[in-house]
Backbone as JSON Lines, residues from 0, in Angstrom:
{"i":0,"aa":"X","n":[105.39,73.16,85.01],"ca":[104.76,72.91,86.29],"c":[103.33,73.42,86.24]}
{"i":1,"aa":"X","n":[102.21,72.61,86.74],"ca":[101.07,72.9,86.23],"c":[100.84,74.26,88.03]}
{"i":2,"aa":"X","n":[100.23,75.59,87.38],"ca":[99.99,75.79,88.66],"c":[98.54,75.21,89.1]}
{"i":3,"aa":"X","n":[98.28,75.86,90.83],"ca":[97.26,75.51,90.84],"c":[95.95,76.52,91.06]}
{"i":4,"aa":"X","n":[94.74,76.33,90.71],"ca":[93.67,77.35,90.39],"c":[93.09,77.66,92.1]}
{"i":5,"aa":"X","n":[93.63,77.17,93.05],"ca":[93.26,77.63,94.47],"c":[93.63,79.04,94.38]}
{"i":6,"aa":"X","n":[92.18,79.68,94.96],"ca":[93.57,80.98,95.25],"c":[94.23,81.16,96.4]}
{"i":7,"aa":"X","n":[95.17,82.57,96.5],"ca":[95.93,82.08,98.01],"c":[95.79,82.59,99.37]}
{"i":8,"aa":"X","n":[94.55,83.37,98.96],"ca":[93.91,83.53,100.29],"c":[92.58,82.83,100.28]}
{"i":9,"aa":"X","n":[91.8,81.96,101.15],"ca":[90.49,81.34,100.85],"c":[89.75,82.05,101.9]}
{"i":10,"aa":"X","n":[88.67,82.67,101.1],"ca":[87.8,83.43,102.23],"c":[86.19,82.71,102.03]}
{"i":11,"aa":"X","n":[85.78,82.53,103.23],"ca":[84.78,81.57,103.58],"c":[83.49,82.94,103.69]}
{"i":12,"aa":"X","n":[83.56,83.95,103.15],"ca":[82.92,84.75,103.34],"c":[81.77,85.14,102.1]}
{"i":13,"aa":"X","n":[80.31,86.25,102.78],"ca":[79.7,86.01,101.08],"c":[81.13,87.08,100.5]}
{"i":14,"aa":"X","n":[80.13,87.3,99.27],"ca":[80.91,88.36,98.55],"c":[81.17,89.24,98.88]}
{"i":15,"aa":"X","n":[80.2,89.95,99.27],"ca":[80.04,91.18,99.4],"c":[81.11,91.49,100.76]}
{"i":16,"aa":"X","n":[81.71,90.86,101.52],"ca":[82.69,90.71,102.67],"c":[83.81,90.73,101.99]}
{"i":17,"aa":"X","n":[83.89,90.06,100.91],"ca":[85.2,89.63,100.95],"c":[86.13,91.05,100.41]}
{"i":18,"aa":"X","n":[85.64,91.9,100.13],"ca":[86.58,92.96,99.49],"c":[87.13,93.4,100.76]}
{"i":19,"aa":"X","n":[86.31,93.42,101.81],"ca":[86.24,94.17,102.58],"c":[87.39,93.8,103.88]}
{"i":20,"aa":"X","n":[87.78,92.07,103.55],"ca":[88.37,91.43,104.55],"c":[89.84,91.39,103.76]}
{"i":21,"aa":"X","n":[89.52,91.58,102.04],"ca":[91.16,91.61,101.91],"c":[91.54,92.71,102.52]}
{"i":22,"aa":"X","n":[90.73,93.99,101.85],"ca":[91.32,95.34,102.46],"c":[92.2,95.21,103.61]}
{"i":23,"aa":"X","n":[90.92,95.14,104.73],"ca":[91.76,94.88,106.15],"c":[92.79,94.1,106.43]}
{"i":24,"aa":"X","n":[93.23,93.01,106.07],"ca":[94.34,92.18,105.64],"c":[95.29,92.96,105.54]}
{"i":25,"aa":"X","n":[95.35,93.22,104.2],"ca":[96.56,94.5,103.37],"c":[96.75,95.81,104.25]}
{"i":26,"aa":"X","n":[95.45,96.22,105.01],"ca":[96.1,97.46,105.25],"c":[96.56,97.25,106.5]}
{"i":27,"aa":"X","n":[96.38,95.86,107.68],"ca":[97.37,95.35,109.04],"c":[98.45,95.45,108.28]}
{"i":28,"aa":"X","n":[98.33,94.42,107.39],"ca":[100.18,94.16,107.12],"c":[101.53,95.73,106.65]}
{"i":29,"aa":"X","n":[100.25,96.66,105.93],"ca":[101.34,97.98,105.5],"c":[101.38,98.55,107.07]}
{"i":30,"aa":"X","n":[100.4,98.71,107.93],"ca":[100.71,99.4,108.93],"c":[101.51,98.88,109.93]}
{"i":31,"aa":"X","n":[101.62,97.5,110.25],"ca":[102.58,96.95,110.74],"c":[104.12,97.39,110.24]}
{"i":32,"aa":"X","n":[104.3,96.78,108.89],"ca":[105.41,97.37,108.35],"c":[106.02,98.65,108.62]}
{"i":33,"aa":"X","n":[105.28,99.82,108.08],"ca":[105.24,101.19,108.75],"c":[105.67,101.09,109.97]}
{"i":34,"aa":"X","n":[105.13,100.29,111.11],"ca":[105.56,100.4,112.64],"c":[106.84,99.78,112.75]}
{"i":35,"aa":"X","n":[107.09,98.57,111.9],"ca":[108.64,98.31,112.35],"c":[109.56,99.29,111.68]}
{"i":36,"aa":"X","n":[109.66,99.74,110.39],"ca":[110.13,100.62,110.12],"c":[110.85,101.92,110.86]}
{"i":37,"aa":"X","n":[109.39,102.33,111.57],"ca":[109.68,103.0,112.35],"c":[110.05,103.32,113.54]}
{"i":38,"aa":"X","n":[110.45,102.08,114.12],"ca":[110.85,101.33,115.54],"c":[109.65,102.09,116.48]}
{"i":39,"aa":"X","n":[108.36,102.06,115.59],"ca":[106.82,101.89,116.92],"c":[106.83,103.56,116.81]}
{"i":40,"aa":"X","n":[107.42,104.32,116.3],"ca":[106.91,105.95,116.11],"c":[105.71,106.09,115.26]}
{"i":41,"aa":"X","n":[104.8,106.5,115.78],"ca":[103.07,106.4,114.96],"c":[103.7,107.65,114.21]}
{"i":42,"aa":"X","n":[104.22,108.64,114.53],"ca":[103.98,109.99,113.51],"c":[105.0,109.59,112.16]}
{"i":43,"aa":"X","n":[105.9,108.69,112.24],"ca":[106.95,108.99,111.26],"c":[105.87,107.5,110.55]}
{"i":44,"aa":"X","n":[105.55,106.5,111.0],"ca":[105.02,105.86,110.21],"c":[103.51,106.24,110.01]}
{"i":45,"aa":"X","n":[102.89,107.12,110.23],"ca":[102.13,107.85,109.39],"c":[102.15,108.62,108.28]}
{"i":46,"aa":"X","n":[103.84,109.27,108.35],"ca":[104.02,109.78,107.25],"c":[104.33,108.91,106.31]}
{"i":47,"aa":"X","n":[104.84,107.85,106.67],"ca":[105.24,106.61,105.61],"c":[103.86,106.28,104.56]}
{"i":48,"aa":"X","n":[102.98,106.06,105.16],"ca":[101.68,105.62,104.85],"c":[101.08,106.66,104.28]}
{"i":49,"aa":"X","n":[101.23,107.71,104.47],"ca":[100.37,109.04,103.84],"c":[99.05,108.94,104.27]}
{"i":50,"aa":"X","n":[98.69,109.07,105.72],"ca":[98.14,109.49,106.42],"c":[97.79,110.13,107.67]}
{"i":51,"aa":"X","n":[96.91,110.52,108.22],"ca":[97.27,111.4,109.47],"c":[97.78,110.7,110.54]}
{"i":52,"aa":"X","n":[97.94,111.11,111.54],"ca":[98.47,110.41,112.4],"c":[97.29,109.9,113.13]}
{"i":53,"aa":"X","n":[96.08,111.0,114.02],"ca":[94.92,110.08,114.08],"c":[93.81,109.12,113.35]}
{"i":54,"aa":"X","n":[94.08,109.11,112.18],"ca":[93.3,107.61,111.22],"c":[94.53,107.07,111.34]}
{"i":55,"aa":"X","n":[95.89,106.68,111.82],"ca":[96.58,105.54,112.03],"c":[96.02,105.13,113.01]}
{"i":56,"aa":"X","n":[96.39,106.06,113.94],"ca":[95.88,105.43,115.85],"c":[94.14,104.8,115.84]}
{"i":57,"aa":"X","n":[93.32,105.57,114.95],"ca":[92.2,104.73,114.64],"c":[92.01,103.51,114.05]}
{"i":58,"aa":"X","n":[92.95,103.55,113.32],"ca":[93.32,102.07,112.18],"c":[93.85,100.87,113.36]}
{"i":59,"aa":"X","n":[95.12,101.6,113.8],"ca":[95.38,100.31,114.9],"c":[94.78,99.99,115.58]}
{"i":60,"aa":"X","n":[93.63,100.25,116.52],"ca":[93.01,100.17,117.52],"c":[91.8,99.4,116.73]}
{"i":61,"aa":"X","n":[91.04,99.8,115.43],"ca":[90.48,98.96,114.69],"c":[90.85,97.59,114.09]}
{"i":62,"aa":"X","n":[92.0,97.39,114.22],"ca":[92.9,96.25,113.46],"c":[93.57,95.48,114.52]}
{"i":63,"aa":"X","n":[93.02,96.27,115.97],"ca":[94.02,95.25,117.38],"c":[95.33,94.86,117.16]}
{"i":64,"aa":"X","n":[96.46,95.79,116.37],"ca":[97.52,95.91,116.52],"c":[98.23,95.98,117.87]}
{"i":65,"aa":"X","n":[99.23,95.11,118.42],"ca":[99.63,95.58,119.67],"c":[101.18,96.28,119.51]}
{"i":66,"aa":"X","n":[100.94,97.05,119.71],"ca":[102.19,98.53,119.65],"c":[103.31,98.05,120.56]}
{"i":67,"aa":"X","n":[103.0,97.05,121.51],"ca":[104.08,97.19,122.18],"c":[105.57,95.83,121.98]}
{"i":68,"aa":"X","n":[104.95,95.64,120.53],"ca":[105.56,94.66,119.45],"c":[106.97,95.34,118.63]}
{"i":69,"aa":"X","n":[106.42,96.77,118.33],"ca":[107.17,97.85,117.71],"c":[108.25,98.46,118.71]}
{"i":70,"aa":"X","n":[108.3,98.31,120.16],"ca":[108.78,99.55,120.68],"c":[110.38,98.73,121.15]}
């Protein structure tokens, strides 16, 4: 099966963005995870993540996570 050379995220961005937009990508999706995990407890899925609990609550609020998805 031939694959194909698209890659599988397409970012319309310059370069210099684009590291910056996977990051944010990857790190919604672990902190989400973390929140279902944790049925929406920021401290236990902070510890999941290995970070504090306020750079989570900063992260979500930067990333417009809505918490009340988790609870």
């Amino acid at each position: 099966m031939k694959q194909s050379k698209e890659p599988k995220y397409s970012y319309t961005l310059d370069k210099s963005d684009i590291y910056h937009s996977v990051i944010s990508d990857t790190e919604k999706i672990l902190i989400q995870r973390a929140l279902e995990n944790s049925r929406g407890n920021q401290i236990l899925a902070s510890r999941m993540l290995g970070v504090h609990r306020n750079t989570l609550r900063r992260k979500i609020r930067k990333l417009k996570i809505d918490l009340n998805l988790y609870k």
